[in-house]
C-alpha positions in Angstrom: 0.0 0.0 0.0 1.3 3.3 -1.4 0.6 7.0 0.6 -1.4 9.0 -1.8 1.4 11.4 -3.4 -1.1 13.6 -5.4 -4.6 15.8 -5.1 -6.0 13.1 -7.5 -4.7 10.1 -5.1 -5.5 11.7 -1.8 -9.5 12.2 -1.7 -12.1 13.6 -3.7 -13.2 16.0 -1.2 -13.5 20.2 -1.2 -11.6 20.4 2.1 -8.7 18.6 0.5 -8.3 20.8 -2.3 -8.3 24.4 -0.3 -6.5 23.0 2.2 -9.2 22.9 5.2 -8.2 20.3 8.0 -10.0 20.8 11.0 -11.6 18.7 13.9 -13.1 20.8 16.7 -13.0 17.2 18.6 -9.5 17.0 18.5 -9.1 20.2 20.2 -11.3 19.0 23.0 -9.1 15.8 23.0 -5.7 18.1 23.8 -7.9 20.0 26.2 -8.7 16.2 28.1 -4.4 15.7 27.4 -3.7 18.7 29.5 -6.5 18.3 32.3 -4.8 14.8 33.2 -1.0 16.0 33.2 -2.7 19.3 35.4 -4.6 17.0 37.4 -1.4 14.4 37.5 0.8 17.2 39.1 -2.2 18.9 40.7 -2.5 16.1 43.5 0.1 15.2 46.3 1.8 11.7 45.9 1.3 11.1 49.4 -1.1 8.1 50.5 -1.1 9.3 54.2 -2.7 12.8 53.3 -5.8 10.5 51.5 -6.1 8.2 54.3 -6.1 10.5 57.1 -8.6 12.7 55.4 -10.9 9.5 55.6 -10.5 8.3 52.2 -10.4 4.2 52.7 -6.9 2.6 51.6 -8.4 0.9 48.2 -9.5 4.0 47.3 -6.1 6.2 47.5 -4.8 3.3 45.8 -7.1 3.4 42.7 -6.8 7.5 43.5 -2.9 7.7 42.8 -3.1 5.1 40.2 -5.3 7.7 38.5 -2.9 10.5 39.0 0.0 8.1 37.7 -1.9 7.5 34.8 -2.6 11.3 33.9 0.7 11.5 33.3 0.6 9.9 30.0 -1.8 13.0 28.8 1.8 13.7 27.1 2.3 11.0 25.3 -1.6 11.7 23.6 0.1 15.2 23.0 2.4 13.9 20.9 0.2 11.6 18.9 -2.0 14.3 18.1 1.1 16.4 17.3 2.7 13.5 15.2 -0.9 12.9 13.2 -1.8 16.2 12.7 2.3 17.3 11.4 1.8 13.8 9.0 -1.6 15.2 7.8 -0.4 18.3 7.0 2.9 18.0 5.5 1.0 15.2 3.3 -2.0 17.5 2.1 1.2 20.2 0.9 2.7 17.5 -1.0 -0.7 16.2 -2.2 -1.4 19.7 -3.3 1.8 21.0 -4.9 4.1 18.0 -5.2 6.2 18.9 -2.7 6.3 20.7 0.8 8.3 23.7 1.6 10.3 23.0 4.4 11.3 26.4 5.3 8.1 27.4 4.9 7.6 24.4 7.7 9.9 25.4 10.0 8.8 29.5 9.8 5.1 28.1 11.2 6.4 26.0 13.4 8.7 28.5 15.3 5.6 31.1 14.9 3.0 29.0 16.9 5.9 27.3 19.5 8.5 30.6 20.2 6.9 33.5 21.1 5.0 32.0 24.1 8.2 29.6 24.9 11.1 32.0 25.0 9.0 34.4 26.9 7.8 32.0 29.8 11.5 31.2 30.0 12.7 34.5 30.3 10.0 35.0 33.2 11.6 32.0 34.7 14.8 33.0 34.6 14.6 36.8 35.6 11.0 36.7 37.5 10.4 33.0 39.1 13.0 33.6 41.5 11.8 36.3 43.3 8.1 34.8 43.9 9.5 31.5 44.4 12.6 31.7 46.3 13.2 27.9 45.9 13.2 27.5 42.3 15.9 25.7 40.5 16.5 26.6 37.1 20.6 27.0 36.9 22.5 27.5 33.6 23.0 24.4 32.1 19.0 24.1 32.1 18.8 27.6 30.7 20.8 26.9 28.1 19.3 23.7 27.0 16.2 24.9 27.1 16.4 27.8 25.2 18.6 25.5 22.1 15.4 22.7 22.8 17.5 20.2 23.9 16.3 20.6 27.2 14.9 17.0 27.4 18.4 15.4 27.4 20.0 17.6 30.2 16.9 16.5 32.4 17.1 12.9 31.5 21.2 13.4 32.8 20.9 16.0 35.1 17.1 15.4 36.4 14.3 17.4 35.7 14.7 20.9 37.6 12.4 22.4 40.5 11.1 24.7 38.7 7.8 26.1 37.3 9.5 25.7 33.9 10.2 21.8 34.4 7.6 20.6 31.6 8.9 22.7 29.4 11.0 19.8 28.7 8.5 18.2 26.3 8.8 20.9 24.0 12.4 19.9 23.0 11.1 16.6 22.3 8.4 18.0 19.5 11.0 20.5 17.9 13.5 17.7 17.9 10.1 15.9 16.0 9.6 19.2 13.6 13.0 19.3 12.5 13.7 15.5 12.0 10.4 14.4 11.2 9.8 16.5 7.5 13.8 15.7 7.1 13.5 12.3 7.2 10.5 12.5 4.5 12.0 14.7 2.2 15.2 12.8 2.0 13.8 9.0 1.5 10.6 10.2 0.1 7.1 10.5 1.6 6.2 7.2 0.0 7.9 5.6 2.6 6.2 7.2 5.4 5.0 3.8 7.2 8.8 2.3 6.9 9.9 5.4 8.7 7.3 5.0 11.3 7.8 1.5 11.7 11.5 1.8 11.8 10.7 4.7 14.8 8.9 2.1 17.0 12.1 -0.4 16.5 14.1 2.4 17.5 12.4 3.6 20.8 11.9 -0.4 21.8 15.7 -0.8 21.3 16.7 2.1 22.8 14.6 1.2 26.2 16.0 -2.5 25.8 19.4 -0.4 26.0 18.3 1.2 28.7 16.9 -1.0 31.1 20.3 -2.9 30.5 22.4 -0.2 31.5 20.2 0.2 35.0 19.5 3.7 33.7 16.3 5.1 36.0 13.7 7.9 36.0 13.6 10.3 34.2 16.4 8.6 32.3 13.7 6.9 30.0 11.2 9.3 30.8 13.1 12.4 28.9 15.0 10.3 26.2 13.3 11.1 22.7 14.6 8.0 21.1 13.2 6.0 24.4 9.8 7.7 23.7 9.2 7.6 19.8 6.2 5.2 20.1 3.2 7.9 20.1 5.0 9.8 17.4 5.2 6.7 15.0 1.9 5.4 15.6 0.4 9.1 15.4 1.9 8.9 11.9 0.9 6.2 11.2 -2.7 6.9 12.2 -2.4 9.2 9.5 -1.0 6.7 6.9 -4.2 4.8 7.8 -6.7 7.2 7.5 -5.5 8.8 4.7 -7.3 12.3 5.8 -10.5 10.5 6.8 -12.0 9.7 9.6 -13.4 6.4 10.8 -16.7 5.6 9.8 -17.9 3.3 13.2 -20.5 3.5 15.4 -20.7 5.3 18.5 -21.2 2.3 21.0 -17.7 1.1 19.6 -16.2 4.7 19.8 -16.3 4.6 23.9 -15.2 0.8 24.1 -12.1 2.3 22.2 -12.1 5.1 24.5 -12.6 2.8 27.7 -9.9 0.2 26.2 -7.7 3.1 26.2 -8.1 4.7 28.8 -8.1 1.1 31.1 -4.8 0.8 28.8 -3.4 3.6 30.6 -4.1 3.1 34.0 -2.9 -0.6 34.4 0.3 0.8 32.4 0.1 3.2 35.5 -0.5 -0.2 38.0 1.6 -2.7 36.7 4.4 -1.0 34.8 7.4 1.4 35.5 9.1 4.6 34.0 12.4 2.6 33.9 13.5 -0.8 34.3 12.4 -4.1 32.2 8.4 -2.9 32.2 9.4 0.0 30.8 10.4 -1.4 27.2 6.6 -2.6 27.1 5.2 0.7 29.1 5.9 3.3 26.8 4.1 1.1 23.2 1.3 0.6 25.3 0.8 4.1 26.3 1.4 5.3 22.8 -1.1 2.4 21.4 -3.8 3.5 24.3 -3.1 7.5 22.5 -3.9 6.4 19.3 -6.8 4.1 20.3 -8.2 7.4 21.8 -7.8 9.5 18.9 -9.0 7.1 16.2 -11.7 6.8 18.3 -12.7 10.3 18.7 -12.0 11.6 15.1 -15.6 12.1 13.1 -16.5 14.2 10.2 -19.3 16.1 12.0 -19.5 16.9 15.5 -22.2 19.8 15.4 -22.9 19.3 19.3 -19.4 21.2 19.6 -20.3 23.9 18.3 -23.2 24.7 21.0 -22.8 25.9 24.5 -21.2 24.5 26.8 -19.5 22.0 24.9 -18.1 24.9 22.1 -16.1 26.3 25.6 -14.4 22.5 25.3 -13.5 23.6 21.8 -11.8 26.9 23.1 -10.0 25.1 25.9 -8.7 22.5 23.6 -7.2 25.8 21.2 -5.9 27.8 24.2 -4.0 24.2 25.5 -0.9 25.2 24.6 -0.6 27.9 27.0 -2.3 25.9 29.8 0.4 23.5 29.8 3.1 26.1 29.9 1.2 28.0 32.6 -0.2 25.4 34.5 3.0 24.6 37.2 3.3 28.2 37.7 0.0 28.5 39.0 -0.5 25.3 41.0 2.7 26.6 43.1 1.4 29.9 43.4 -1.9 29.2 45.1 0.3 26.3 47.0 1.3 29.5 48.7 -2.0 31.3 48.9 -3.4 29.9 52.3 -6.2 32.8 52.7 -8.4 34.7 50.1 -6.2 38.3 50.5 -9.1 41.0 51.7 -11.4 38.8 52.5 -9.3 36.7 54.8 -11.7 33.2 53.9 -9.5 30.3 54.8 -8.9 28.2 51.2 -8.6 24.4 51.4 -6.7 22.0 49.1 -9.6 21.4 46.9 -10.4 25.6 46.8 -6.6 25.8 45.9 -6.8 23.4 42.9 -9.9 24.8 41.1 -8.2 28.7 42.0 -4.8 27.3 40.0 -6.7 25.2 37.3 -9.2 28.9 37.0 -5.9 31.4 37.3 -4.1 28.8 34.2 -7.2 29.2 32.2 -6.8 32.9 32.6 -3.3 33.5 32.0 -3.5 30.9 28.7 -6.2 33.2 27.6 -4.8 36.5 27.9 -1.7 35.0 25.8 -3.3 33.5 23.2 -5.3 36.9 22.8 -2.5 39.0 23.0 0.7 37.0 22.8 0.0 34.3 20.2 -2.6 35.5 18.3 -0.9 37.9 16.3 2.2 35.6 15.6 -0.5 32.6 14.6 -2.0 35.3 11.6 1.9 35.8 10.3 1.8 31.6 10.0 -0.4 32.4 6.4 2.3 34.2 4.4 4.2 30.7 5.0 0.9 28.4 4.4 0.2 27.3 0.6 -3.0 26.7 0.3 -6.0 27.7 -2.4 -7.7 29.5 0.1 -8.2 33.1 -0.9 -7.2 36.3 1.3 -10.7 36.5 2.3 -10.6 33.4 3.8 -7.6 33.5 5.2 -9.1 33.5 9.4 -10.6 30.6 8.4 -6.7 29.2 8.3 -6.5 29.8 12.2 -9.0 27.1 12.9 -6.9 24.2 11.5 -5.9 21.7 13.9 -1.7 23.1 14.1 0.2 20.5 16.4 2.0 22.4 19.1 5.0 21.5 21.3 3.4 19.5 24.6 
């Protein structure tokens, strides 16, 4: 089986042709990635703090198996980032034989930078004064900021800091820059070879790994150790082929239970490092893909009504929750008592406060901060949109660094 390679070969529909690629469900599915990694840092690791607040001892197990699990929100991250990347570099080529890869890169640093280097700069020059205690020395600045980040943290350990998931973000750019790379130089025909080759890669590298006794985040960081969700998500799309699966609902949530039950006994049964881990990470990546093939449909009208539309908007503005998200949890760690009004706030009071406050600060940047580097992205998108169309371009499902 050949990837389609031209208009003709790819599908016979409209949105094809002027370049329209856009699922309002998969921004609710990155807005569902980000609520468990929030929720997965949100709560405290310790059993004793569930148990003494009456909570019986099955239930703070199944409880931090839960939060353990949320973890692997990243890893649907970057199968949504790895499909959608796949999707769209293969519409270009579909459309004009080719895809630009400058052109690539210029959106790419557009929808990732301006957010990214200006959180980091806050880290560096204003973190430290509201957080005394944070950790983010030099050799972490520096990695950061050249997005290898991920590799000095799977050394070095990932930093106490309100910047320490930025390390994911290395991990996509590594993925924007090798990813349309590898496809321009052996040819996107071979797109489910490369894929396939990926998955042998991350299994071997863990197998290398777990030899070696390397331990969290070791694995956890490694991009090579963590390839499965990006070659799967890619080849999602191979699958697909820019369409989504005609099934019917009652089978949609069995896929979405399987996954999700895929996840948490990853979370129960397996570790971050050591011999489970070689099988951990596949199934995690498998349970992401499960999820999105499951979700993807070609009309979802119910999103675009109230309350479920405000899904939609969560799902857009996702970027800057994750990037916010730490900053805030640690912020109303602090805040012990409404100022003013002097009302005592509990732990549950100071979660919703942090998850409302990230919601906040994600808006405001992706009003004022992202939004007018995202309208730039069309003098570098080919498309046979025309100009007055050209808002409509905003709305397509662009990957972004998780």
């Amino acid at each position: 089986m050949r990837y389609p390679t031209t208009l003709s070969d790819y599908a016979s529909r409209p949105e094809v042709e002027d370049g329209v690629f856009y699922h309002p469900e998969l921004d609710v599915l990155r807005f569902a990635a980000f609520l468990a990694v929030f929720m997965h840092h949100a709560l405290p690791q310790d059993a004793s703090l569930y148990i003494s607040a009456g909570l019986p001892n099955i239930a703070t197990e199944w409880l931090l198996t839960t939060k353990d699990a949320g973890a692997f929100g990243l890893d649907l991250f970057f199968a949504l980032s790895s499909y959608l990347i796949t999707e769209l570099l293969v519409r270009e080529h579909a459309r004009r034989g080719r895809f630009s890869l400058p052109a690539f890169f210029a959106r790419r640093a557009l929808r990732i930078w301006p957010l990214y280097f200006t959180f980091l700069a806050a880290t560096v020059f204003v973190m430290p004064l509201i957080f005394p205690s944070e950790s983010f020395g030099p050799i972490y600045i520096v990695s950061f900021a050249l997005f290898f980040g991920n590799w000095v943290c799977a050394t070095n350990g990932i930093p106490f800091s309100v910047a320490s998931p930025l390390w994911s973000i290395s991990v996509e750019e590594q993925f924007y820059v090798g990813w349309p790379l590898l496809l321009r130089f052996f040819g996107i025909h071979r797109l489910k070879q490369l894929a396939i080759v990926m998955l042998g890669v991350a299994v071997a590298t863990r197998v290398l790994l777990a030899a070696y006794g390397v331990e969290h985040p070791g694995v956890w960081c490694n991009t090579l150790a963590r390839l499965d969700p990006i070659a799967l998500g890619a080849i999602l799309a191979f699958v697909l082929r820019g369409r989504a699966p005609q099934i019917r609902n009652s089978l949609r949530l069995a896929l979405v239970g399987l996954s999700l039950a895929g996840w948490w006994l990853s979370a129960r049964y397996l570790s971050q490092d050591g011999p489970t881990s070689i099988l951990l990470y596949t199934v995690s990546g498998l349970a992401a893909v499960v999820l999105l093939f499951a979700v993807l449909q070609n009309d979802v009208r119910l999103l675009c009504r109230r309350p479920f539309s405000w899904l939609v908007y969560l799902g857009r503005i996702s970027y800057g929750l994750y990037v916010f998200h730490l900053f805030a949890l640690a912020l109303m760690s602090k805040l012990l008592v409404v100022p003013l009004l002097g009302i005592s706030l509990n732990f549950e009071s100071r979660v919703i406060c942090a998850f409302l406050l990230t919601v906040l600060l994600a808006a405001a940047s992706y009003r004022w901060l992202e939004l007018p580097f995202l309208r730039l992205k069309k003098r570098f998108t080919y498309s046979r949109v025309g100009a007055a169309q050209g808002s409509r371009r905003l709305r397509l499902n662009e990957p972004f660094q998780i």
